[in-house]
C-alpha positions in Angstrom: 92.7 93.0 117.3 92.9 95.4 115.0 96.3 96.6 113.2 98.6 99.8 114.7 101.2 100.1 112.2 104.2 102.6 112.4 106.9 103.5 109.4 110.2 103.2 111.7 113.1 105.7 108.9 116.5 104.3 109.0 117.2 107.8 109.6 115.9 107.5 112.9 118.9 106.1 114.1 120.8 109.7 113.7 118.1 111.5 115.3 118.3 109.3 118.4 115.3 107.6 118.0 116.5 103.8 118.7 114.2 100.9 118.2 114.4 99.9 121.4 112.5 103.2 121.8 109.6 101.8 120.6 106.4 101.0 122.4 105.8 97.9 121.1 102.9 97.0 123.3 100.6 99.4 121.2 102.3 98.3 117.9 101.7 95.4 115.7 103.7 95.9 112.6 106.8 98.2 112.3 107.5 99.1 108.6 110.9 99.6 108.0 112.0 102.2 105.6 113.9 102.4 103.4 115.7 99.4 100.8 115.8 100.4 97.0 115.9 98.8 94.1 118.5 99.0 91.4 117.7 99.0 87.4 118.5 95.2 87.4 115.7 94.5 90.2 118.1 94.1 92.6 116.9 95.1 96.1 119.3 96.3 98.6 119.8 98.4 101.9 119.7 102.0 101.5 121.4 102.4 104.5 123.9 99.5 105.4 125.5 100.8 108.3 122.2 102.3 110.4 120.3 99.4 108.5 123.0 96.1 109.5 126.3 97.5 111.0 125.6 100.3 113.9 126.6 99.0 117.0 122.5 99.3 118.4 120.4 97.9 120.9 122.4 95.3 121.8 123.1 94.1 118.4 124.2 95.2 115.1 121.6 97.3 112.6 118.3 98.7 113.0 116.8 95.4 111.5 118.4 93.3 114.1 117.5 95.9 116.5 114.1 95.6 115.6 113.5 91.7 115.0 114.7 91.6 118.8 112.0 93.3 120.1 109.7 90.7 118.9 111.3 88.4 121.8 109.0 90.7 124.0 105.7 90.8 121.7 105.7 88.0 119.6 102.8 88.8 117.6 104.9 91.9 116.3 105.7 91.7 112.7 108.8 93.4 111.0 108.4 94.1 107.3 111.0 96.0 105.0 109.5 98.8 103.3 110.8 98.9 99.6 111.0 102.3 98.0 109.6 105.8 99.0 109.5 109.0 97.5 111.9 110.4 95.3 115.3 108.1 94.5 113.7 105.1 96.1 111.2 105.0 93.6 112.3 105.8 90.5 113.6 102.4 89.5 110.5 100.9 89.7 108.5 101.4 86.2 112.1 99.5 84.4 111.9 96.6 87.1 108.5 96.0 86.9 108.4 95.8 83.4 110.7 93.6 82.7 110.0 89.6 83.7 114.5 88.8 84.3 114.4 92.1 86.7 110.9 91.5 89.0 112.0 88.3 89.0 115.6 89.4 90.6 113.4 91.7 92.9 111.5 89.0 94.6 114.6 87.0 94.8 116.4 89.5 96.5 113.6 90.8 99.2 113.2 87.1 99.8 116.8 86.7 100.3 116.7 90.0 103.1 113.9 88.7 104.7 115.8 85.3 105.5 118.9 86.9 106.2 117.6 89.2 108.7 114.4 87.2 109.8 111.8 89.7 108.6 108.0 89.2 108.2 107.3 90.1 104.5 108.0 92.9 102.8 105.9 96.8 102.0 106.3 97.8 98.3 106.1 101.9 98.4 106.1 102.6 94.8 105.5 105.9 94.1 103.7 105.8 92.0 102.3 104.2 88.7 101.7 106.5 86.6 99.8 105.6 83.6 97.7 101.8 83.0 100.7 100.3 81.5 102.8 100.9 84.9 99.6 99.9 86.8 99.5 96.2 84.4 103.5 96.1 85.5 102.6 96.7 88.7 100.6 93.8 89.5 102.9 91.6 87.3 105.5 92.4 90.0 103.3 91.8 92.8 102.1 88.2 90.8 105.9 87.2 90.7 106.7 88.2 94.8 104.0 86.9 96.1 105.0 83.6 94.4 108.8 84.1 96.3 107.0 85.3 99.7 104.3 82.9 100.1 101.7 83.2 102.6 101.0 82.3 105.4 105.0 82.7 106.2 105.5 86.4 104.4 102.8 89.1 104.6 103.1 91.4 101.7 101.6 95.6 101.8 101.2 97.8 99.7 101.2 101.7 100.3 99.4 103.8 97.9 97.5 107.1 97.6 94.8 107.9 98.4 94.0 110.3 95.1 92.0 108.6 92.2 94.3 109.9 90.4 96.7 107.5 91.1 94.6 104.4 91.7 93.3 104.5 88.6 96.1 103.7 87.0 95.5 99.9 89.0 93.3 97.2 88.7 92.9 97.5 92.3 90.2 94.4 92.2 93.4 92.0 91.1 95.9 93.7 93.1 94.9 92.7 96.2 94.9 89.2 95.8 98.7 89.3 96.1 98.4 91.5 99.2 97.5 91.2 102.7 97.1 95.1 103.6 97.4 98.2 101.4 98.2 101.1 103.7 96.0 104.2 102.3 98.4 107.6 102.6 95.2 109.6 103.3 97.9 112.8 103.7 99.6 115.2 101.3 95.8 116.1 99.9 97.7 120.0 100.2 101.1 120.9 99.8 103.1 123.5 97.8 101.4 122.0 94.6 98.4 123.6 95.3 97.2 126.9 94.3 95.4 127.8 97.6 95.6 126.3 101.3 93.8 123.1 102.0 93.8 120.2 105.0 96.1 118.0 104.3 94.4 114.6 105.6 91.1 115.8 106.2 88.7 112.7 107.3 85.4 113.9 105.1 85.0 116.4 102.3 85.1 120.1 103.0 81.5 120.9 101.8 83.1 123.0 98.8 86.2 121.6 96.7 88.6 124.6 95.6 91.1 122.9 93.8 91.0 118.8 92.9 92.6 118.2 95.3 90.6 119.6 98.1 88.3 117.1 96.9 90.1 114.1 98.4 90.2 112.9 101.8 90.1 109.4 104.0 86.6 108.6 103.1 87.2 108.9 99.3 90.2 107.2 99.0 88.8 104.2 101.0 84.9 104.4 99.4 87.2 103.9 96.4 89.0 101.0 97.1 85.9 99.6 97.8 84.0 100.4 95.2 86.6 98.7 93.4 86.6 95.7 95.3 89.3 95.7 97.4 87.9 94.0 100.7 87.7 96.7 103.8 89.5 94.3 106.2 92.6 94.5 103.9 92.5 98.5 104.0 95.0 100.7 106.5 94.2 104.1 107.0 97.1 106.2 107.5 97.9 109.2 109.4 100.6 111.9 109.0 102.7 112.3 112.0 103.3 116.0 111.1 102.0 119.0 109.5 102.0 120.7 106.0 102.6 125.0 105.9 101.3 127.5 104.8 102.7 131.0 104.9 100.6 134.0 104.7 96.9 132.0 105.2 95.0 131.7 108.3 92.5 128.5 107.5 91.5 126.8 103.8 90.8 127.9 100.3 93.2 131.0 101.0 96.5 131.7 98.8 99.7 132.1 100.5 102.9 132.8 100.1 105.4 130.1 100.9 105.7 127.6 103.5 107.5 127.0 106.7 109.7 124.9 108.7 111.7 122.0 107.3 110.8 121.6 103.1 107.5 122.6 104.4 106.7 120.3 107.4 106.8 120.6 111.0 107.1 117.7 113.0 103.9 117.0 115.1 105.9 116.9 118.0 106.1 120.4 117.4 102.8 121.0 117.1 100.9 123.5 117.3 103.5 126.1 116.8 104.7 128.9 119.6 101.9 131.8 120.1 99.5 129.7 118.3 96.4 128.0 119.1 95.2 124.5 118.0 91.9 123.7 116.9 89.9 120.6 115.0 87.5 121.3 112.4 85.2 118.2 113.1 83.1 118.3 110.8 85.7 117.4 108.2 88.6 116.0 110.8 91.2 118.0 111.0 93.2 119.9 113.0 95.3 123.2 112.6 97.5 126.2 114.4 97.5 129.6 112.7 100.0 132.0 112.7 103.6 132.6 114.1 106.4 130.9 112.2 104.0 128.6 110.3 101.1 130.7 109.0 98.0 128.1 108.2 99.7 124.3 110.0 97.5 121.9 108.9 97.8 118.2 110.4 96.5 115.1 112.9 96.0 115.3 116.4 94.5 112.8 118.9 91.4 114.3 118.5 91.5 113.7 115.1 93.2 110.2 115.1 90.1 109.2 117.8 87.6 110.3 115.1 89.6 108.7 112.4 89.9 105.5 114.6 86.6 105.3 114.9 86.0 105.9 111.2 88.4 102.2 110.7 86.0 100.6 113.8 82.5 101.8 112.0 83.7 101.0 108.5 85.7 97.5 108.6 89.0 98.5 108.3 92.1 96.8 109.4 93.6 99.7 111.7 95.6 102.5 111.1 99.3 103.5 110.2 101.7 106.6 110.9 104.5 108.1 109.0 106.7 107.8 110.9 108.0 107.2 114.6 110.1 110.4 113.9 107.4 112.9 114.4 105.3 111.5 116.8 104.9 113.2 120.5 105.1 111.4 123.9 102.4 110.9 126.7 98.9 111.9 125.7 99.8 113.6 123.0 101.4 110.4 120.8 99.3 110.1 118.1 100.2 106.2 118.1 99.2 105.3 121.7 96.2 107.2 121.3 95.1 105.4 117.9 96.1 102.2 119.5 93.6 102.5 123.0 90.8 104.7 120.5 90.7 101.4 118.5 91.0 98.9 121.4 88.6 100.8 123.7 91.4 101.3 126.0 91.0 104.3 128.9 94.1 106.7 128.7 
């Protein structure tokens, strides 16, 4: 069986998005994001009254919430994602180099794992930036593996898909302490680019405008590889909305600002009103042009089927989303149809 993994936000709660919500019978791990981590190591819920306390489901807390629904798939594991972008990374680099604080940080996952009955735990460190972080960061891995032993805890990683990040990682040690490292093939374009681009893009377009035009799924994993990380320990992951572009129609194209909310739109609101959806498949990816968005560039089934099949040809674990949030129902759920494209199921 191969792995359909979904990042469930504890923010999800306040947009109505309940666990119960889920479809768990085309899920098998549910990442839940997000604790932090205080200077000391300590790890704690960023949330504690969507995370433990909210009258949900039933029971009290997402967690709770969401450990439940393994009463009705018990293969289903539920892992605590530790970190994220912005604030919820940027105690990392102190804790990991210090042996009294990753020691506290194993220590306390451990403890939230028992207290709420989780699976293991996803470190989202984002991300280290220079060898010395990347020596630190395996040190922390070393010392939470050693709190979270297998075959009881499974322990993920998420990290980028950019060589310019996994350099920074001895990526050949590194996943000895982990079971899965979830691959963000997204964000390859963005505002911090100086012309348009896909922004998870499966292959290569056949010319490379800026550097990072020049990533996509098939480079991030071919590196992993090549640094001998074993395929059946890679996730593939898929955005479950799109980047704008304001001003462009299609790639290598300089615009002038981007749309909806800090630049995304939610694929459930994909493709945009007045506009027309297409997939490039030659490089995997799929965009609207114009109205409120300008250039949208993002996943849709289409894409996730080529992308599914890109895990089934290549040895990969499965495939991931971020996050349950943006993700459309029926035919058009990104999820559902990653899940039956990898099983072979008809939908």
């Amino acid at each position: 069986m191969y792995i359909n993994a979904v990042y469930y936000p504890n923010w999800s709660f306040y947009k109505g998005v309940l666990p119960s919500s889920l479809n768990i019978g085309a899920i098998s791990h549910v990442f839940y994001a997000f604790a932090w981590v205080k200077p000391d190591g300590t790890v704690y819920l960023s949330d504690e009254w969507a995370d433990a306390r909210v009258p949900v489901d039933g029971t009290y807390g997402c967690l709770r919430s969401l450990v439940r629904l393994k009463q009705q798939r018990h293969s289903l594991k539920i892992l605590l994602s530790i970190g994220g972008a912005g604030n919820g990374s940027e105690n990392f680099a102190t804790v990991a180099h210090d042996n009294m604080a990753r020691n506290t940080f194993a220590r306390t996952a451990r403890e939230l794992c028992l207290t709420y009955n989780l699976d293991g735990i996803d470190i989202d460190w984002e991300y280290p930036t220079d060898s010395t972080q990347g020596h630190d960061y395996i040190n922390l891995l070393a010392i939470v593996r050693s709190y979270l032993p297998r075959p009881r805890f499974t322990i993920t990683s998420a990290l980028p898909a950019g060589q310019w990040a996994l350099r920074n990682i001895n990526l050949a040690v590194a996943h000895e302490y982990l079971d899965l490292i979830c691959l963000m093939a997204y964000d390859f374009s963005g505002p911090w680019t100086e012309s348009t681009g896909h922004q998870a893009q499966l292959h290569n377009v056949s010319r490379a405008s800026n550097e990072y035009s020049g990533i996509s799924c098939h480079t991030g994993v071919s590196y992993l590889i090549s640094q001998r990380v074993p395929e059946h320990k890679i996730l593939l992951g898929i955005p479950a909305y799109g980047r704008s572009f304001l001003g462009a129609n299609y790639i290598d194209q300089k615009y002038s600002g981007q749309g909806g909310e800090e630049g995304c739109f939610q694929f459930k609101n994909l493709p945009r009103p007045g506009t027309t959806e297409a997939v490039d498949a030659t490089c995997g990816a799929a965009f609207c042009s114009g109205g409120d968005g300008g250039f949208v560039t993002y996943d849709n089934p289409e894409t996730v089927k080529l992308k599914a099949r890109y895990v089934k040809q290549s040895g990969l674990a499965g495939l991931f989303y971020w996050s349950v949030l943006g993700d459309a129902g029926g035919r058009r759920s990104l999820l559902y149809t990653g899940f039956q494209a990898l099983h072979a199921i008809d939908f």
